[in-house]
N, CA, C and O of each residue as an XYZ file, in Angstrom:
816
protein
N     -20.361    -18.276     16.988
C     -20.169    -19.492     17.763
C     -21.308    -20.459     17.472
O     -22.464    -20.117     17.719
N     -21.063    -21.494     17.024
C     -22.267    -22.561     16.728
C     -22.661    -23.605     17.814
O     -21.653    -24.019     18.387
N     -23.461    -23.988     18.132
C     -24.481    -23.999     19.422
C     -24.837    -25.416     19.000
O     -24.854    -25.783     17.825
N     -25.172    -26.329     20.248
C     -25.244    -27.737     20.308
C     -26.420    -27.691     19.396
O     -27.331    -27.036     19.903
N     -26.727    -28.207     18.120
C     -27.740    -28.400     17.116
C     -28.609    -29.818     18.017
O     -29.797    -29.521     17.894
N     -28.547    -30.887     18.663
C     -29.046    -31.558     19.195
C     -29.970    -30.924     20.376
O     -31.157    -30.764     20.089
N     -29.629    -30.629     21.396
C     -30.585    -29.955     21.909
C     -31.949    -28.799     21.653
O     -33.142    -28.702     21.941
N     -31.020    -28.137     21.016
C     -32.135    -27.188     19.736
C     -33.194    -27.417     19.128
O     -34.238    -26.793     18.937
N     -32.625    -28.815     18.723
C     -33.896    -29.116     17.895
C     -34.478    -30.577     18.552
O     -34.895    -31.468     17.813
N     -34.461    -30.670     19.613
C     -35.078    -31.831     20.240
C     -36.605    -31.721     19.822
O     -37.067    -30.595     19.641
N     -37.391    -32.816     19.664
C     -38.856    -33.196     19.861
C     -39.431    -31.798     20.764
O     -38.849    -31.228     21.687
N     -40.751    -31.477     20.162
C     -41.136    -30.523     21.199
C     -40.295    -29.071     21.769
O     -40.369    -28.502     22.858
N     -39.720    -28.847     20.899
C     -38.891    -27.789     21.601
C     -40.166    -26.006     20.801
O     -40.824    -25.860     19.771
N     -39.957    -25.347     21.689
C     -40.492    -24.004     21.038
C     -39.610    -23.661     20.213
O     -38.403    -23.847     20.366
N     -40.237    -23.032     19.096
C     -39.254    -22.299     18.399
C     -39.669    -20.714     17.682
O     -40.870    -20.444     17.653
N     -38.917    -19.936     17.252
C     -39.849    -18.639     16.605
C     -39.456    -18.634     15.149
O     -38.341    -18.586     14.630
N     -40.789    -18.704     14.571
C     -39.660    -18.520     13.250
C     -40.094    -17.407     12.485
O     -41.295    -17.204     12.304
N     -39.100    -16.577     11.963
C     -39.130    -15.058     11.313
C     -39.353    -15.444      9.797
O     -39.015    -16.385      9.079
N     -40.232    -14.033      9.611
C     -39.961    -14.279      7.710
C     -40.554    -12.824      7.335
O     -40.962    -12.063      8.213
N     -40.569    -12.550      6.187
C     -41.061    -11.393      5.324
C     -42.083    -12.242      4.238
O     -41.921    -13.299      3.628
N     -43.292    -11.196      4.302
C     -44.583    -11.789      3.181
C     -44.881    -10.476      3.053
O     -45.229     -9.857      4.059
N     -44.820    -10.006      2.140
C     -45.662     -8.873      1.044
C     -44.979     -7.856      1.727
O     -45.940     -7.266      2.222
N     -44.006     -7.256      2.087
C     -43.135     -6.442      2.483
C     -43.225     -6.211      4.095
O     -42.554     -5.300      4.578
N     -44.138     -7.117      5.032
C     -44.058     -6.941      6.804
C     -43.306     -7.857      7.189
O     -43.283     -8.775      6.369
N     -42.658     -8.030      8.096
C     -41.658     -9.025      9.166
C     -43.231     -9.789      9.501
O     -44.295     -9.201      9.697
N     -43.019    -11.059      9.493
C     -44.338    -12.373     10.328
C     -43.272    -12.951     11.821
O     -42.058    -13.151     11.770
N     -44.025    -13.089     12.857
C     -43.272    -14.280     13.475
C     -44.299    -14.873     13.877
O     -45.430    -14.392     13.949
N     -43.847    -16.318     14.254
C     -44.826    -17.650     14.053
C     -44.501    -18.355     15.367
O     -43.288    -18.288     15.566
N     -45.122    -18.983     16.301
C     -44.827    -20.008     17.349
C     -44.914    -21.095     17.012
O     -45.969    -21.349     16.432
N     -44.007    -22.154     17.164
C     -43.800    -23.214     16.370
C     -43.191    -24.116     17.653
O     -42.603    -23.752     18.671
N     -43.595    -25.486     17.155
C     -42.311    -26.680     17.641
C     -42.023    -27.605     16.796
O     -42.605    -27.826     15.734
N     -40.826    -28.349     17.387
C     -39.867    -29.328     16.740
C     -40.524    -30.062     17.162
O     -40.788    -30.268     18.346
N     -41.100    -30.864     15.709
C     -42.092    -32.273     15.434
C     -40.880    -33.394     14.744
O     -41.083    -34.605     14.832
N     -39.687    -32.880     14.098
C     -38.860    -33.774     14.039
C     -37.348    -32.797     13.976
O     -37.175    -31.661     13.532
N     -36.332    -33.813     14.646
C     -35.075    -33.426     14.818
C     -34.469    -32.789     13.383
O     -34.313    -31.619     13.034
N     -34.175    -34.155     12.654
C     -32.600    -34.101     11.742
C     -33.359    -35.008     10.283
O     -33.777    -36.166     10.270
N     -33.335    -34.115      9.289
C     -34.038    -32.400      9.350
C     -34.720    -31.940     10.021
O     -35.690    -32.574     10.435
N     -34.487    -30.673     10.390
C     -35.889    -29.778     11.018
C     -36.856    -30.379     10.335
O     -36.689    -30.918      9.241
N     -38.446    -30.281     11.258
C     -40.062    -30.622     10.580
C     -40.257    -29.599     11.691
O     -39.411    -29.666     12.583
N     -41.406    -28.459     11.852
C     -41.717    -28.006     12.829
C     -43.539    -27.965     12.190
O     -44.094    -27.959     11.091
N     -43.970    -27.942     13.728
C     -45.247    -27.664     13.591
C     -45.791    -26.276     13.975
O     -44.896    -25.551     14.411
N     -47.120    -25.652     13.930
C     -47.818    -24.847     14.174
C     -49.630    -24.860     14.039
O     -50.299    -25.306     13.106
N     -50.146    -24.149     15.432
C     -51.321    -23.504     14.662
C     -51.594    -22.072     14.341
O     -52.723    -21.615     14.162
N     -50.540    -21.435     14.286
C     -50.646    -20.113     13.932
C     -51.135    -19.904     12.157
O     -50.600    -20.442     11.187
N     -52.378    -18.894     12.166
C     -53.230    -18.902     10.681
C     -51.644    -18.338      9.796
O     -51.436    -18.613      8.614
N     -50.996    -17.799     10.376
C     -50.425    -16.872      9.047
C     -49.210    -17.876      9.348
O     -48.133    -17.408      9.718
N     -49.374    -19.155      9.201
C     -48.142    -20.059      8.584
C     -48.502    -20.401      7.097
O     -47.696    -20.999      6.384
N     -49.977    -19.926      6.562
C     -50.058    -20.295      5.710
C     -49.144    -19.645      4.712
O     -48.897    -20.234      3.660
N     -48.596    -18.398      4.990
C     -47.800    -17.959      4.177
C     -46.442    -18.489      3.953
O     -45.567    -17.928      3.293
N     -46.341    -19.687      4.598
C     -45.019    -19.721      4.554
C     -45.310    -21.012      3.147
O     -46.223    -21.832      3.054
N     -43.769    -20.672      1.908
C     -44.411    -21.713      1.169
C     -43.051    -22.310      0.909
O     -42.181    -22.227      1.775
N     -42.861    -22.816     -0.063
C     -41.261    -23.688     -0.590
C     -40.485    -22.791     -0.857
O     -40.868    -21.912     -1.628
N     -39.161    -22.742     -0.301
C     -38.487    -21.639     -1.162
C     -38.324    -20.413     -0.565
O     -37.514    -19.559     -0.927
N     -39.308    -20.304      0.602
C     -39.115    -18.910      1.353
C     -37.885    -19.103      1.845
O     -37.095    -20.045      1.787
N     -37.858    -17.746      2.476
C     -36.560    -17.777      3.549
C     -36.813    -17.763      5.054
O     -38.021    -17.683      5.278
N     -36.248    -17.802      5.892
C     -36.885    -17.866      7.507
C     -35.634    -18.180      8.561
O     -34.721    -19.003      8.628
N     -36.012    -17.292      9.177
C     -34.542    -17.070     10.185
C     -35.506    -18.501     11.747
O     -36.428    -17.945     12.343
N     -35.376    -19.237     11.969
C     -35.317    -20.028     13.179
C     -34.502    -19.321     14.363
O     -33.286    -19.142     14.430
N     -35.524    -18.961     15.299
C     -35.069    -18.034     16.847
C     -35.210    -18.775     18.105
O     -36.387    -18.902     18.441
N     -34.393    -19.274     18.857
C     -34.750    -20.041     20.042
C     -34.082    -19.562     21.071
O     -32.877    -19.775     20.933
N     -34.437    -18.820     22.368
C     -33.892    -18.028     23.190
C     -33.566    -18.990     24.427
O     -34.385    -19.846     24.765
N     -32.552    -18.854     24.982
C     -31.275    -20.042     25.581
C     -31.358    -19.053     27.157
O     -30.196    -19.087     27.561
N     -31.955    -18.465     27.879
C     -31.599    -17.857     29.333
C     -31.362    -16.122     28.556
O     -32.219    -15.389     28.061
N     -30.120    -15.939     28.685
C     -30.130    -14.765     28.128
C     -29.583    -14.739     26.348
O     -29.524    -13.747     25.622
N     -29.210    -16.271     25.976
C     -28.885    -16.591     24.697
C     -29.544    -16.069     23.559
O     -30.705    -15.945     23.949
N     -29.489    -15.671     22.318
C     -30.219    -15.534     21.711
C     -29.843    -16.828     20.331
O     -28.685    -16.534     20.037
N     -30.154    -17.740     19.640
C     -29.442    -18.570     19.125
C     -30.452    -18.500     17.769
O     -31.674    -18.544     17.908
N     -29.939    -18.410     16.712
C     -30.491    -18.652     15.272
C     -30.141    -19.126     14.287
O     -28.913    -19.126     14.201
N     -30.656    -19.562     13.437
C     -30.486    -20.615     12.097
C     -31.463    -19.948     10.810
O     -32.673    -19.722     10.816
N     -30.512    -19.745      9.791
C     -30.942    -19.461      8.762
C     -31.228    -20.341      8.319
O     -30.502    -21.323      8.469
N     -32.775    -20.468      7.326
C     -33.245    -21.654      6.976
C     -34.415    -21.584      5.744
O     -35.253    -20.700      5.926
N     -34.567    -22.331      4.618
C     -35.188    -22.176      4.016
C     -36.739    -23.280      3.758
O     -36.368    -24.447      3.881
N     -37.865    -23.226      3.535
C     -39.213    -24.092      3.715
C     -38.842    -25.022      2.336
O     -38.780    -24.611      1.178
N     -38.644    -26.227      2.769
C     -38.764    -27.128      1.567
C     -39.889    -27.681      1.536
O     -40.231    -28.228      0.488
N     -40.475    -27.684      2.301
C     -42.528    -28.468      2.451
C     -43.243    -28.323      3.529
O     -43.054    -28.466      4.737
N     -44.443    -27.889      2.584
C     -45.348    -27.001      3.538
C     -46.743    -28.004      3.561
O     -47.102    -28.253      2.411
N     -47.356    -28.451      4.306
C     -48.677    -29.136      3.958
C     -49.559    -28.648      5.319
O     -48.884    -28.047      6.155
N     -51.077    -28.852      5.653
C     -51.824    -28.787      6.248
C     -52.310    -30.091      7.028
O     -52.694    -31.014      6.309
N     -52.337    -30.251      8.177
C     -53.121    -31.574      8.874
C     -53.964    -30.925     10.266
O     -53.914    -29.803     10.770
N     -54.574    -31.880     10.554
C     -55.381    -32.027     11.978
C     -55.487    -30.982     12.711
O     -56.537    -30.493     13.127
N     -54.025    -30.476     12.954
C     -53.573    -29.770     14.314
C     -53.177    -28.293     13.920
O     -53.283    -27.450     14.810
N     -52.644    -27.817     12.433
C     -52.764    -26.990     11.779
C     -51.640    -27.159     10.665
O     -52.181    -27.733      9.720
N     -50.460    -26.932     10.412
C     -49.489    -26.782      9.557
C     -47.920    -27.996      9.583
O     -47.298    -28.287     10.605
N     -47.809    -28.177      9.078
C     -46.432    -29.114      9.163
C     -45.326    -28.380      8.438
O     -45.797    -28.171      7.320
N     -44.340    -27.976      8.476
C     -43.309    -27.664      7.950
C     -41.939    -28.273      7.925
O     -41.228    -28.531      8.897
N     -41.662    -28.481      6.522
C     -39.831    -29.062      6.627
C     -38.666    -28.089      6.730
O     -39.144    -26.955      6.763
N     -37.647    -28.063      6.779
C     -37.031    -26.393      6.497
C     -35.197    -27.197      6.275
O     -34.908    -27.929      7.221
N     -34.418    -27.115      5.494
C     -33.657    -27.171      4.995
C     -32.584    -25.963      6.285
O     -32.513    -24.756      6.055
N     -32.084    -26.418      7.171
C     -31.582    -25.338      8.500
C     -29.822    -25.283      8.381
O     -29.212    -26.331      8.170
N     -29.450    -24.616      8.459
C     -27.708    -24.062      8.551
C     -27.828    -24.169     10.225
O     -28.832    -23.995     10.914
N     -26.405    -24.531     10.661
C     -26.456    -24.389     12.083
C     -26.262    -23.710     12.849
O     -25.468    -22.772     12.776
N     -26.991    -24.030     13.860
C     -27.551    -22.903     14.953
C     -26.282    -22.082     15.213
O     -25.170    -22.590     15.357
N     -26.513    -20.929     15.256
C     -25.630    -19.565     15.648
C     -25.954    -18.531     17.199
O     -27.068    -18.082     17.466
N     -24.825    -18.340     17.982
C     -25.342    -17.701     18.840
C     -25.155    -16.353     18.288
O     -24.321    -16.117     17.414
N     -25.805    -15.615     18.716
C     -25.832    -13.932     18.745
C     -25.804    -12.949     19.618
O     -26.587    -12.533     20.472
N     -24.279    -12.521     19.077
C     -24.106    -11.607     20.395
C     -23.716    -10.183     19.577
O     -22.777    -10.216     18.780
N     -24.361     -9.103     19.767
C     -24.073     -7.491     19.215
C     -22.529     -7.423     19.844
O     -21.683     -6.879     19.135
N     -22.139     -7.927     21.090
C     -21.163     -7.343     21.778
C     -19.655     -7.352     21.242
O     -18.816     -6.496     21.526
N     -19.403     -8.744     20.211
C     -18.686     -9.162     19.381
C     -17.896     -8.120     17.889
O     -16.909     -8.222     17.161
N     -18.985     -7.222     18.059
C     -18.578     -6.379     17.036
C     -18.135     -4.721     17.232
O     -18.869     -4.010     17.918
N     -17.354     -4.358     16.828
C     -17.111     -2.787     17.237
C     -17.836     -1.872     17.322
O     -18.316     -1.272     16.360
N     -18.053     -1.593     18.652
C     -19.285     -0.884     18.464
C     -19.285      1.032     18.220
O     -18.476      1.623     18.935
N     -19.898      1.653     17.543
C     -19.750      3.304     17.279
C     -20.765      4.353     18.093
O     -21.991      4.267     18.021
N     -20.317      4.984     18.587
C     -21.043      6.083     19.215
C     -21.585      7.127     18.607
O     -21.299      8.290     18.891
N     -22.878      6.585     17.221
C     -23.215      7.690     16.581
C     -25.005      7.178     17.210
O     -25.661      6.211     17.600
N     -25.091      8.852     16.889
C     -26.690      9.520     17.109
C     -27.480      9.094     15.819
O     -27.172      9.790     14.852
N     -28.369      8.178     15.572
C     -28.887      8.164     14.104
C     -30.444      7.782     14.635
O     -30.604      6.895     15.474
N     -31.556      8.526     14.076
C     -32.896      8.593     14.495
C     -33.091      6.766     13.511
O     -32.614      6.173     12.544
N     -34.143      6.567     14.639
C     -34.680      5.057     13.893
C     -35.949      5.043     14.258
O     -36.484      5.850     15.018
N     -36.697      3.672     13.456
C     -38.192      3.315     13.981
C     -38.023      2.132     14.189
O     -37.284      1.326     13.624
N     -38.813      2.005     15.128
C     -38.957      0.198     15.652
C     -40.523     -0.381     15.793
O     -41.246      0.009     16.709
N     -40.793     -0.965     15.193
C     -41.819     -1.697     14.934
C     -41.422     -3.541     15.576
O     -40.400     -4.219     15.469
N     -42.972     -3.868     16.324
C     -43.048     -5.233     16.835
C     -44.227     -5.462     16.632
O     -45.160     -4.869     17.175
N     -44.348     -6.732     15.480
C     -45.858     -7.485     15.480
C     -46.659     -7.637     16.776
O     -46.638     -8.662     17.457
N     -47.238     -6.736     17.011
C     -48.726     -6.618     17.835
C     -49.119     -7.300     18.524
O     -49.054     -7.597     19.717
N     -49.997     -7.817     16.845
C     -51.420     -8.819     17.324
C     -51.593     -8.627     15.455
O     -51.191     -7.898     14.548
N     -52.653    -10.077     15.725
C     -53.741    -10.269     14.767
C     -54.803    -10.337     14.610
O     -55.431    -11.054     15.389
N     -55.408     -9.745     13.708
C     -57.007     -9.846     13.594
C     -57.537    -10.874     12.427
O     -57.261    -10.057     11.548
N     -57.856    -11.541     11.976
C     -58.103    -12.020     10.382
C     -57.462    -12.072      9.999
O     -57.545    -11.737      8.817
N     -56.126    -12.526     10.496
C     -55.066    -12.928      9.851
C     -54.086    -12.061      8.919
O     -53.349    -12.394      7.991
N     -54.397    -10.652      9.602
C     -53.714     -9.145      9.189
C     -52.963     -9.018     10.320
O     -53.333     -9.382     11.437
N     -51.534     -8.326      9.963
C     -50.344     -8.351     11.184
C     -51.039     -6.588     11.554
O     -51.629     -5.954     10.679
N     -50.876     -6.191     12.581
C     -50.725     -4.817     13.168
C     -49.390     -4.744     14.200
O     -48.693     -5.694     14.559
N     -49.295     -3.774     14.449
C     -47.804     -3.301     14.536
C     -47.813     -2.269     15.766
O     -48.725     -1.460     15.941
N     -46.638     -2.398     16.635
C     -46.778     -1.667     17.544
C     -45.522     -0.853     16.899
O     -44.542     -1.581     16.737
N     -45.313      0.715     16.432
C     -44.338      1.350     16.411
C     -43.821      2.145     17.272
O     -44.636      2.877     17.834
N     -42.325      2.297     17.684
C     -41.975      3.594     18.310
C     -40.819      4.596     17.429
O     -40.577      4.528     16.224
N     -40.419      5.207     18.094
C     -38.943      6.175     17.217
C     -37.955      6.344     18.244
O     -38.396      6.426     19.390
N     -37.049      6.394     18.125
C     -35.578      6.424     19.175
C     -34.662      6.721     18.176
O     -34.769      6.858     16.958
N     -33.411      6.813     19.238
C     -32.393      7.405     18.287
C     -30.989      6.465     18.837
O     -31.092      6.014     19.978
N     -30.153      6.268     18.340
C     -28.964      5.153     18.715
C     -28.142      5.681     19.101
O     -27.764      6.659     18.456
N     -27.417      5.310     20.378
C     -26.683      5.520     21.204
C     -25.587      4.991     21.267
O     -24.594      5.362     21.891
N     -25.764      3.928     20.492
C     -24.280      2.974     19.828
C     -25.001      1.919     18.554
O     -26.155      1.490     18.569
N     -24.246      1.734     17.788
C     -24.151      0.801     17.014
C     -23.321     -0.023     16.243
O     -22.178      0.387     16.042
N     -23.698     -1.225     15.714
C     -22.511     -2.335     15.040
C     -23.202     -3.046     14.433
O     -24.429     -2.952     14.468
N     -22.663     -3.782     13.848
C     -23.005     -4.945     12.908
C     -23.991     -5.732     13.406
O     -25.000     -5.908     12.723
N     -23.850     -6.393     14.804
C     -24.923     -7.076     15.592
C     -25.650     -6.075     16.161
O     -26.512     -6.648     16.828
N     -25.799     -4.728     16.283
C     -26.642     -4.760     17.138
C     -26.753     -2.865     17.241
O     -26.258     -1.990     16.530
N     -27.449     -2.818     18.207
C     -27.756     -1.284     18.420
C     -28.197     -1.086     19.882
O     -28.947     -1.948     20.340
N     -27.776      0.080     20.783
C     -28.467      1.057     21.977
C     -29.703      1.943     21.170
O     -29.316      2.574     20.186
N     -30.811      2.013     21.434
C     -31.892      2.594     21.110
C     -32.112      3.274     22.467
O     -32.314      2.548     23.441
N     -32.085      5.054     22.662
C     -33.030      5.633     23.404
C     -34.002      5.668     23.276
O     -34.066      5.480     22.061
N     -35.191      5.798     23.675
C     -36.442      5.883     23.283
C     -37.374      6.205     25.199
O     -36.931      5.940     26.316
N     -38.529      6.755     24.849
C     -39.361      6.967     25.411
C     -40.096      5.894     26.034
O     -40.661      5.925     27.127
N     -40.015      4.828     25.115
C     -41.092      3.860     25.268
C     -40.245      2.784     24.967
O     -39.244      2.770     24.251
N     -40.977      1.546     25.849
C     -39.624      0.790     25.513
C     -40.316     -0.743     24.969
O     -41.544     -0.828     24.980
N     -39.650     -1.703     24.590
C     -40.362     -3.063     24.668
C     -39.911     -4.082     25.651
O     -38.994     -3.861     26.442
N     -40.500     -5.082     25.596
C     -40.546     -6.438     26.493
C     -38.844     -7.133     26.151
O     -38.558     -7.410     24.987
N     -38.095     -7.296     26.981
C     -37.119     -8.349     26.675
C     -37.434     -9.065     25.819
O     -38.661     -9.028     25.913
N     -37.004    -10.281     24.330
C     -37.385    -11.091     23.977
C     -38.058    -10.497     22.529
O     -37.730    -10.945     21.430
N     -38.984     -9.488     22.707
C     -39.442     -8.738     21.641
C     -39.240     -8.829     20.154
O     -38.254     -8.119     19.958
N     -39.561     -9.223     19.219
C     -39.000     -9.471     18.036
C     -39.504     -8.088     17.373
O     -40.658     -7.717     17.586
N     -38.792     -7.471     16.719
C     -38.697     -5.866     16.204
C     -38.472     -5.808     14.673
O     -38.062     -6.772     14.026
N     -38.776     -4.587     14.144
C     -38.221     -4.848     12.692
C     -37.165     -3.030     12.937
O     -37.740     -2.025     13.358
N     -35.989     -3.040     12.644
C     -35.279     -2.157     12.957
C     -35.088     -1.064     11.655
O     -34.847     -1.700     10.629
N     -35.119      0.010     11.488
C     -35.486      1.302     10.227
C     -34.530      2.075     10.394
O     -34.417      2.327     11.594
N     -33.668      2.655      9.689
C     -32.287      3.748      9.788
C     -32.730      4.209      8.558
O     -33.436      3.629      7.734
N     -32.218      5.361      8.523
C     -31.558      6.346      7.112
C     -30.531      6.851      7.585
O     -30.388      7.517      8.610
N     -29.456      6.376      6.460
C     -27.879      6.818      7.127
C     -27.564      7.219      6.463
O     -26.606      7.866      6.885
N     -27.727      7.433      5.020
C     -27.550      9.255      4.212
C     -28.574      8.962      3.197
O     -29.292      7.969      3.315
N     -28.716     10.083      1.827
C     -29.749      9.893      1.237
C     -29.804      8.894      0.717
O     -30.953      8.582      0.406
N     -28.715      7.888      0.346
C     -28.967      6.994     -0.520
C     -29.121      5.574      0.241
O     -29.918      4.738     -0.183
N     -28.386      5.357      1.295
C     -28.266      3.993      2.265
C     -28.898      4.404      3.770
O     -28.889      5.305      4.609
N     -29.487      2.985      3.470
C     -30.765      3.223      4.363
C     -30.639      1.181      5.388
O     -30.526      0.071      4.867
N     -30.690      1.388      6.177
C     -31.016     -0.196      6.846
C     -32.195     -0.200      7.226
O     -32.964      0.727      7.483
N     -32.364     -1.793      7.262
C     -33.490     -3.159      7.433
C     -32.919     -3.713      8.025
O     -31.871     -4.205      7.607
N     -33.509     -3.945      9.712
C     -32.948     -5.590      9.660
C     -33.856     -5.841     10.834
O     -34.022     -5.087     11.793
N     -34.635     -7.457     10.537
C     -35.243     -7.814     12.197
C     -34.239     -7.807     13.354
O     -33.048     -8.107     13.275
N     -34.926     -7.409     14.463
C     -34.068     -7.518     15.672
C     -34.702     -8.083     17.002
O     -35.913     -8.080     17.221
N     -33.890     -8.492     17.730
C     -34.365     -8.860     18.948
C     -34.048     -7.940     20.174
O     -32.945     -7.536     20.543
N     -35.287     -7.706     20.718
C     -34.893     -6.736     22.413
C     -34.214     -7.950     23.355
O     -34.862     -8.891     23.814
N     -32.957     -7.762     23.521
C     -32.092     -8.139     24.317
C     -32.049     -7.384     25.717
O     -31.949     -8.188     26.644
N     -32.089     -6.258     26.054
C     -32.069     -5.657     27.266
C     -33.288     -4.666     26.917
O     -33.673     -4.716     25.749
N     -33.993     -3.704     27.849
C     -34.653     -3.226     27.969
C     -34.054     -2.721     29.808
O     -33.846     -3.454     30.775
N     -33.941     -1.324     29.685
C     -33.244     -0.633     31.255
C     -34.214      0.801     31.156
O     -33.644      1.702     30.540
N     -35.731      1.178     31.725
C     -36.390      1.796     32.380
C     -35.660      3.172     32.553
O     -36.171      4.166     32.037
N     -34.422      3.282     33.293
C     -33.636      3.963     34.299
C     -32.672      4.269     33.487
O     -32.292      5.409     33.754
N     -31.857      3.636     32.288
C     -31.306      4.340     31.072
C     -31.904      4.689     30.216
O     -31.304      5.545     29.565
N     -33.150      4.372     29.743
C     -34.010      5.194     28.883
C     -34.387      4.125     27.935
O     -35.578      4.205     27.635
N     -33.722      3.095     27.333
C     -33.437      2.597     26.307
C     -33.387      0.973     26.357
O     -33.349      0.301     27.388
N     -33.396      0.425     24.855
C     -33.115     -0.823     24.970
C     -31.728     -1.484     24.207
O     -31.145     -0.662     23.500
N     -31.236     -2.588     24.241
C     -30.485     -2.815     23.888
C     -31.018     -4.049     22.330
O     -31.320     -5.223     22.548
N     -31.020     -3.705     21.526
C     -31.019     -4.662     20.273
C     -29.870     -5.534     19.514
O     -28.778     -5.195     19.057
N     -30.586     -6.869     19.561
C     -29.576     -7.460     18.703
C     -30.156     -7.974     17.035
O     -31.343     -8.197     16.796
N     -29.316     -8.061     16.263
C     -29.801     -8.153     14.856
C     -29.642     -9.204     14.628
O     -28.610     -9.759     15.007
N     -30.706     -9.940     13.849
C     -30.766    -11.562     13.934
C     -30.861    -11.295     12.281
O     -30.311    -12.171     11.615
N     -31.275    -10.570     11.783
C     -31.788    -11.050      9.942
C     -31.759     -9.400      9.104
O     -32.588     -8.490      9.121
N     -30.481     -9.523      8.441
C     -30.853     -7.989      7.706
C     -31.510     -8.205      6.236
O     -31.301     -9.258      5.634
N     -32.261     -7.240      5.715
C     -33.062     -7.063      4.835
C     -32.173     -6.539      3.266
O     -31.527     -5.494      3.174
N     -32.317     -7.343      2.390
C     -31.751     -6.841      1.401
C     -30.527     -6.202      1.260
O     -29.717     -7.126      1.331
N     -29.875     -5.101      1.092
C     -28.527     -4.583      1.386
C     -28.225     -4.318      2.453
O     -27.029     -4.432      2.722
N     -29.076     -3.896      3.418
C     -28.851     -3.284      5.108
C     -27.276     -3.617      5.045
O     -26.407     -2.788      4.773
N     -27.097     -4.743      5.294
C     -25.731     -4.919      6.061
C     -23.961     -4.657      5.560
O     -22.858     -4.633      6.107
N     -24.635     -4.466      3.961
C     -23.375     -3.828      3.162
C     -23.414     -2.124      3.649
O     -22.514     -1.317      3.882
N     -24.848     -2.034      3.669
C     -25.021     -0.549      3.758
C     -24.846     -0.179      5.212
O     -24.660      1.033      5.317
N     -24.842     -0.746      6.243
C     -24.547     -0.304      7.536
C     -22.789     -0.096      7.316
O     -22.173      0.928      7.609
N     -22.167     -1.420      6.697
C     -21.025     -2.036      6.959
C     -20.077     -0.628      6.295
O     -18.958     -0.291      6.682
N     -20.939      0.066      5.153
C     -20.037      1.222      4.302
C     -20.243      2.477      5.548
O     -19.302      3.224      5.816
N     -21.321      2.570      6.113
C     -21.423      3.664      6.679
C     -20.996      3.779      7.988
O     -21.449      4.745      8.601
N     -20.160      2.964      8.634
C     -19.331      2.460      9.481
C     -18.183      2.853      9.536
O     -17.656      3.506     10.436
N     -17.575      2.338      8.225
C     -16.219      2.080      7.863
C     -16.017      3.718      7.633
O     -15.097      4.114      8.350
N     -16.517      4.609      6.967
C     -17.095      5.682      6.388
C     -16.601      6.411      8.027
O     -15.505      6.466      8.585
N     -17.494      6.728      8.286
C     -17.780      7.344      9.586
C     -16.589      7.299     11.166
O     -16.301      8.172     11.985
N     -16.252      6.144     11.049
C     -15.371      5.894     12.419
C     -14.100      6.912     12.050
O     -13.163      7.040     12.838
């Protein structure tokens, strides 16, 4: 479902924007310094990684919405305040896991969420859980330990020896009292999503 692009990208709006540099998930706090094209700003140090040509998923969370735009950096420069960015944006998408069929298989995973920074090195908070459902958008993670609503995650499967998923995700629910959280998948990594999509089809 595609999502009012005017409001989204109003002046000043927060935004998150995802990416991969040297094989870790980055996310960045950013705002809309201009509408139509996207321009967003930042002072976060590790925007320096972002350069022409990358790729970068745009995340802007709507109440319980989760809404994203695939998007690529056409110009990157430095001023005053810290970073300026242009980004070449596809339009905004809502995201919902619920949309897709979901399967009742057991498959062990790791979940990793950017931390913190020190010197401009990402550290990583990891846990391990195991899935309680999954689909195309999204996944039930049991786990011990849980994260923050909102949470930006990098999601890890092995679903036989040879196919394996990647994909960033967002903590959408988090329930204490069921054990677990609920994930939605905003950006898969390289094959992930052929390779979920075979081991699906496979399996049901």
């Amino acid at each position: 479902m595609e999502a009012n692009a005017g409001s989204l990208s109003a002046i000043g709006r927060t935004v998150t924007v995802v990416f991969y540099s040297e094989t870790d998930p980055w996310v960045i706090q950013a705002h809309v310094a201009k509408g139509q094209p996207i321009a967003i700003e930042t002072s976060d140090p590790a925007a320096v990684r972002l350069q022409p040509g990358l790729k970068v998923v745009l995340i802007v969370q709507e109440g319980g919405t989760i809404l994203k735009s695939q998007a690529t950096v056409t110009h990157f420069s430095k001023n005053e305040a810290g970073w300026h960015i242009d980004v070449d944006a596809k339009p905004w998408q809502a995201s919902d896991r619920r949309r897709y069929p979901r399967y009742g298989f057991k498959i062990p995973v790791t979940i990793r969420s950017v931390d913190e920074r020190e010197e401009g090195e990402a550290r990583f908070n990891e846990l391990r859980g195991e899935t309680e459902d999954i689909s195309l958008g999204g996944a039930w993670v049991k786990s011990r330990e849980l994260m923050d609503r909102g949470t930006l995650v990098e999601f890890r499967a092995i679903l036989s020896e040879t196919e394996s998923v990647r994909t960033l995700a967002i903590v959408a629910h988090a329930n204490p009292v069921r054990g677990g959280m609920g994930l939605e998948f905003v950006e898969y990594v390289g094959g992930a999503r052929k390779n979920l999509r075979s081991f699906l089809s496979r399996a049901a």
